[in-house]
N, C-alpha and C positions, 0 to 999 in steps of 0.2 A: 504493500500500500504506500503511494508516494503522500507526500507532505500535503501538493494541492489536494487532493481530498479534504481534509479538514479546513480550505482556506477561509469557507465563508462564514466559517465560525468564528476562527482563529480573526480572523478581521473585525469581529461586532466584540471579540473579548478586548481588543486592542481599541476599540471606540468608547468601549464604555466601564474601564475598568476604573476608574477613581472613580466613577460609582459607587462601581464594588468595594474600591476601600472604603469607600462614607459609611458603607451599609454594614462591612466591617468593624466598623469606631463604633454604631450603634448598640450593637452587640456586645461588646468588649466593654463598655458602658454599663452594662447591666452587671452586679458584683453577685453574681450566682454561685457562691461559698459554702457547697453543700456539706461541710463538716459543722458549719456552725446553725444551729437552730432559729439564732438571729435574723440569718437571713435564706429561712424558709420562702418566704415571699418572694421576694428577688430570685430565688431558683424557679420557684414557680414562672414567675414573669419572664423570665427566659425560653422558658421551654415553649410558653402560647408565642414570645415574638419567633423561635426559629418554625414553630410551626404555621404561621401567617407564612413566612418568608418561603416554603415549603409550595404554598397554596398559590400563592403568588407566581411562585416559579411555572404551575400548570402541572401537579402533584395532587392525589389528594392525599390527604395529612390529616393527623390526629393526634393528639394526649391519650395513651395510655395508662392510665391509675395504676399505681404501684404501693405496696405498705411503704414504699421510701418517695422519691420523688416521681415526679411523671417520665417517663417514655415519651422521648417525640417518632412518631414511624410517620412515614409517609414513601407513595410506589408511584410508578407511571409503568403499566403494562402493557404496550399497542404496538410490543412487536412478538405477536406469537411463533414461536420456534426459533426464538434469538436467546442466545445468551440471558439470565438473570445478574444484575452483578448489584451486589449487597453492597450499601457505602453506612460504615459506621465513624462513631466520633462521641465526644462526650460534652458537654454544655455547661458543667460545672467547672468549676476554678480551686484554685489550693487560695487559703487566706493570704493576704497581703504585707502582713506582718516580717520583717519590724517594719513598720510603714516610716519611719525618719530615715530611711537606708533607702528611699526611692526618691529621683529627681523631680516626678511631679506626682500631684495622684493616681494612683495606680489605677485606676478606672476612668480616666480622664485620656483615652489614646492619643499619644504625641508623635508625629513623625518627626523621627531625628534621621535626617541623611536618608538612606534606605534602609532606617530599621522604626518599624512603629513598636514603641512602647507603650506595654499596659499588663494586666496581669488579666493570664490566660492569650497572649497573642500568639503564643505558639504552644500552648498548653490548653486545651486544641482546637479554641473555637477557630483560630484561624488557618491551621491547615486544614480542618474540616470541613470549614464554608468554602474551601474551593472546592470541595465538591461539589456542593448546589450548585456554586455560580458556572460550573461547567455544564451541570447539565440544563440549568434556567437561558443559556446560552445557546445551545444546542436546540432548546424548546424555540425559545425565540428566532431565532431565525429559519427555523424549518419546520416546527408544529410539531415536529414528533422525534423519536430516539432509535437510533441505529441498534440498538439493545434494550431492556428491560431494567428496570433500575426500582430499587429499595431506599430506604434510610431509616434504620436506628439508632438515633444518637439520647443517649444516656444523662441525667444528672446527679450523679452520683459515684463515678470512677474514682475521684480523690479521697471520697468517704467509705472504701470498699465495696461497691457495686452490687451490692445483693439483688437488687432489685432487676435488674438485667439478669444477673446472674439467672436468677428462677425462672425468668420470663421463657429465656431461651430453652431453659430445658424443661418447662411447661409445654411450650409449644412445638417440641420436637419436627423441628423442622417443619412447618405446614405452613403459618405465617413469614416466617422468614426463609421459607425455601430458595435458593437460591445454587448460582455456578461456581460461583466465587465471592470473596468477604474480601473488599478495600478499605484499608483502615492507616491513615496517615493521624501517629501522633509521636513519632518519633523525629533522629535528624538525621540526614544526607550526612555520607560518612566525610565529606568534606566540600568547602563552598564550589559548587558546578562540578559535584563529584556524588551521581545520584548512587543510594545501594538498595538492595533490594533484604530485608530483613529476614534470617531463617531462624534464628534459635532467639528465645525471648527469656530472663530472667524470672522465677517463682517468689513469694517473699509471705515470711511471717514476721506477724510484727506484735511485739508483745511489752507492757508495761510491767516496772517493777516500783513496790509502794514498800519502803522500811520503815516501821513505827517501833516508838521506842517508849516514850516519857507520856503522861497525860496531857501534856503542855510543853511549853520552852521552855527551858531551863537557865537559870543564870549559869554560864560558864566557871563560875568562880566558885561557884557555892557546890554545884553537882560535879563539875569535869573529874574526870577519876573516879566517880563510883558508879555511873551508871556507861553502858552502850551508846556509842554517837551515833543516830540511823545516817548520817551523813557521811561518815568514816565507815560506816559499815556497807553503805552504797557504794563508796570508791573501790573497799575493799572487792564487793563483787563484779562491777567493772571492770577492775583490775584482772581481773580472772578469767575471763572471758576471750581473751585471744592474746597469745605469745607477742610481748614488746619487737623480741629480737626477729624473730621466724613472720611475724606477723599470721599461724597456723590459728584456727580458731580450735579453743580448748574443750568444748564442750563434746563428751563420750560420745561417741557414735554419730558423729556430725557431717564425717565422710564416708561413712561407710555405705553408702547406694548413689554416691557421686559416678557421671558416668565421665569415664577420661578423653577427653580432648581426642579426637581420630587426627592419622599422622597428616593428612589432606587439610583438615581446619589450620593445623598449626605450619603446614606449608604455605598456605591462601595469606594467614594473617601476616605470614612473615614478609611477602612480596607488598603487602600495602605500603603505601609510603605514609609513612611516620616519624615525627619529631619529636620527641619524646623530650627535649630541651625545650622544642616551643610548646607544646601541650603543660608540662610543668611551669612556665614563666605565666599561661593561659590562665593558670588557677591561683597561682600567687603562693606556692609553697617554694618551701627553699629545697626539699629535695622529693620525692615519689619514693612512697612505702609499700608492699603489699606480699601477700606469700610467696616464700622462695623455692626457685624452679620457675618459675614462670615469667613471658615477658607482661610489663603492660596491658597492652591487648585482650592476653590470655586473661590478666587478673579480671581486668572490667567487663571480660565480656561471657566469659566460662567458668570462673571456677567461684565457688561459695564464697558469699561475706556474713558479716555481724557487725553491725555498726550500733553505738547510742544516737541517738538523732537530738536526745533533749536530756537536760539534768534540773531538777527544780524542787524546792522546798526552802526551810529555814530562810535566813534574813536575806534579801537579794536588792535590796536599795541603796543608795547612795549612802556612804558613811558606815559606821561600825555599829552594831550591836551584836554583844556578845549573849549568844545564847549556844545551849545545847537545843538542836529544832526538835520539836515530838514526832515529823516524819518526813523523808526525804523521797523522791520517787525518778523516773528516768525510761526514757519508751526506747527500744530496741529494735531494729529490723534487721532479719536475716536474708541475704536474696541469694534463690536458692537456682541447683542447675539442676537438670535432669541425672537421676531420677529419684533426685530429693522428694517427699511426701512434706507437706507447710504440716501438717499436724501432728505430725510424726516427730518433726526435727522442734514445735512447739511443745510437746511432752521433753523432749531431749534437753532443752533448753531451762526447763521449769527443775525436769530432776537433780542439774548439774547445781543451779543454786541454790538447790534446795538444802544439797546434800554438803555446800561449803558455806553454809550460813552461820554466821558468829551465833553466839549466846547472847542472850537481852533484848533482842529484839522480835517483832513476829515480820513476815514478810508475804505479800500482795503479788501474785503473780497473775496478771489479768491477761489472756490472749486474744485478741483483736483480730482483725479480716489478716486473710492470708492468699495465696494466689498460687498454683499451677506453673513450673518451668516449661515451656514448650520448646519443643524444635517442629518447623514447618518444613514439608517438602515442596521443593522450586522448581517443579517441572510441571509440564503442560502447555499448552494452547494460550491459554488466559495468562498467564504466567508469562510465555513470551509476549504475549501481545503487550502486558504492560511493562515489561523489561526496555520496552523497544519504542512503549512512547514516551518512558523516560529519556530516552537516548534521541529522541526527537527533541526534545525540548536541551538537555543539555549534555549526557556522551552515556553509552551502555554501562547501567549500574554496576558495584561489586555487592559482592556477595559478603554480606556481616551476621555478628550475631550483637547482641542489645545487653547492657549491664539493665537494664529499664525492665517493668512488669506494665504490663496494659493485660489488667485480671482476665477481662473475657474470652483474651482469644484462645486460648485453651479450651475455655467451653466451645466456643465456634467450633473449630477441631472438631472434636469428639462430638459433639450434636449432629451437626453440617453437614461433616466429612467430604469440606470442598476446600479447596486451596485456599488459604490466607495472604494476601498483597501486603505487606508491612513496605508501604511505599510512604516514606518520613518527606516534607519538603520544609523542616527546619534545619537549624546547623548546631551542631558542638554547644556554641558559646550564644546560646539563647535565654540563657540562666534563668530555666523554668525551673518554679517551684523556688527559687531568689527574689530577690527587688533588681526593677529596673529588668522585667523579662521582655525579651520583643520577638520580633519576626522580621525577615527583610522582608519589605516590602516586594522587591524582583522576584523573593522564591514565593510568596504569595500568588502571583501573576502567572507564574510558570508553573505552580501547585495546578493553577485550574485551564492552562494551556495542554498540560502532560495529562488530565484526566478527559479532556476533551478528543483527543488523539486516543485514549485508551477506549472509549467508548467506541469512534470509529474502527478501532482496530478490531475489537471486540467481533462489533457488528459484521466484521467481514468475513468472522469464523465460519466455514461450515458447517 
């Protein structure tokens, strides 16, 4: 299929695309923060404008009720015996916090240069929404789709996803039956260096609460007779993965690890990598992680256990000495194939159980967990979008993801159709930070390369 095919499209995206970014800012506008109960409302009012925007496109579309947030679905089906191709995405945002670490309001989108900043602009309303505006595009100037097309986009992926989660495997494929599952919420493994996603990170995440004293304690009067939960907090973080080795120490934590095949660790090592400029990227003075492995291997294959947060006793400006009555600290482990999340969550809970000081009681709460996947990369649809990637800007490589996007596991095993983990963000998009963006150019070409995938689709026999 040559390029003119898709010209008459590719021309009305190129006409009326700062549209689409305006319509973009509207959205990115809305602080859809589905972890926080506060702003249940604002999730909601999200979900009815993407589904307007859906209806508008020449879709029909609906809110599906969920015990969590809504489901937005919406289909255009008027080409029978053509391909079905499922576009998902999610409508919720991680909180914005520390909000004095971002240049302007995080919900206020600012184009700086070619990168619009806001929170969620590449976390994922805006790799997402190229896919409406590809195929609102496509409607528009032809009336109809060279393929068959879905949409369920989610708000609730940053809050662990249940609600999807059930949905799907309620519906066992009948609603969402489909050829293939497109899901951009990842990034290009480098800028005009498109990849195509095969193996995806699992992850349990779990809190730890130490209680000690009924109250705070004056440091002066109690220190020495009773238990510190704060000292006794470090102590179990401390324990938790080798200084030296950077090995995670918890029993049985590698033990259904699946190892790296020699092909992955040939692939990874031909990518071009800077490991000077990626470390200067992040602002560390050197890069740690378990030995034997390069980089790569660490972020993208083999198990982690990070603390994410530490909190309790005094934490404001100035001193107050106290012994705190309880300290607490959230953990995520992201896990490879064919780690079990609940499995390596008992794993986790037994190891501190069993190196817990005396004086204190201890709180081990497990939270959403997620599935390690590996996707296979062959097929039809699979080339086709390999190739409209490589139309828009050169034939993807082949990666795997440190990142968890819970559902597509389920997809997998429900579906049982190939997964697109086609990212049109980059590296240094610092989602889930302050001051997250999106370039504007890979926004444009997000929904230039989905609009080429559709015609390519369409040409399948």
């Amino acid at each position: 299929m040559s390029l003119t095919d898709s010209q008459d499209v590719l021309a009305r995206v190129e006409r009326e695309k700062e549209g689409y970014l305006e319509e973009l800012k509207d959205y990115l506008r809305i602080p859809s923060i589905s972890t926080d109960p506060a702003y249940r409302d604002e999730v909601l009012r999200c979900g009815a404008f993407l589904r307007d925007k859906m209806l508008q496109a020449g879709l029909e579309a609906e809110l599906i009720e969920t015990d969590g947030h809504p489901l937005v679905y919406g289909e255009w089906l008027g080409a029978p015996g053509k391909p079905t191709i499922l576009f998902y995405g999610h409508y919720d945002v991680q909180p914005a916090d520390p909000l004095e670490l971002w240049r302007h309001d995080p919900f206020e989108p600012v184009v700086e240069g070619d990168e619009l900043v806001a929170r969620g602009a590449t976390d994922d309303k805006g790799q997402s929404y190229a896919h409406l505006k590809a195929v609102a595009a496509v409607l528009a100037e032809r009336g109809k789709l060279p393929v068959n097309v879905k949409f369920i986009v989610e708000g609730e992926e940053e809050s662990g996803g249940e609600a999807l989660e059930s949905f799907v495997r309620q519906d066992a494929g009948r609603k969402l039956a489909c050829d293939c599952v497109v899901i951009s919420d990842s990034a290009m493994y480098a800028p005009g260096q498109p990849s195509l996603l095969y193996g995806l990170k699992g992850m349990t995440y779990v809190e730890l609460k130490v209680t000690g004293p009924d109250r705070d304690l004056h440091s002066g009067s109690y220190g020495g007779a009773v238990a510190n939960p704060g000292n006794v907090l470090a102590y179990l973080i401390a324990r938790l993965r080798d200084a030296e080795t950077g090995k995670v120490l918890i029993p049985g934590f590698y033990d259904k690890v699946r190892p790296l095949a020699d092909w992955e660790r040939e692939e990874f090592a031909r990518l071009p990598f800077d490991e000077e400029a990626y470390r200067r990227s992040i602002g560390v003075p050197e890069l740690f992680g378990e030995e034997g492995y390069t980089t790569l291997e660490r972020a993208w294959a083999r198990p982690t256990c990070d603390v994410n947060g530490i909190f309790g006793g005094y934490m404001k400006e100035g001193a107050k000495t106290i012994i705190p009555s309880w300290c607490g600290a959230k953990v995520s482990m992201r896990l490879v194939p064919d780690q079990d999340p609940h499995e390596i969550a008992r794993l986790f809970e037994d190891y501190v159980r069993s190196i817990q000081p005396k004086g204190v009681t201890l709180e081990v709460i497990s939270h959403h967990g997620a599935e390690p996947v590996l996707i296979e990369t062959e097929g039809p649809l699979v080339e086709a979008a390999m190739a409209a990637m490589a139309d828009v800007w050169k034939k993807p490589v082949r990666v795997r993801e440190g990142g968890t996007i819970p559902i597509v596991s389920t997809f997998s095993k429900v579906l049982g159709v190939p997964i697109l983990l086609l990212g049109f963000g980059l590296a240094d998009d610092r989602l889930h930070s302050p001051n997250e963006k999106f370039n504007v150019s890979n926004f444009y070409g997000g929904i230039r390369a989905i609009v080429r995938l559709l015609d390519r689709a369409g040409a399948i026999a």
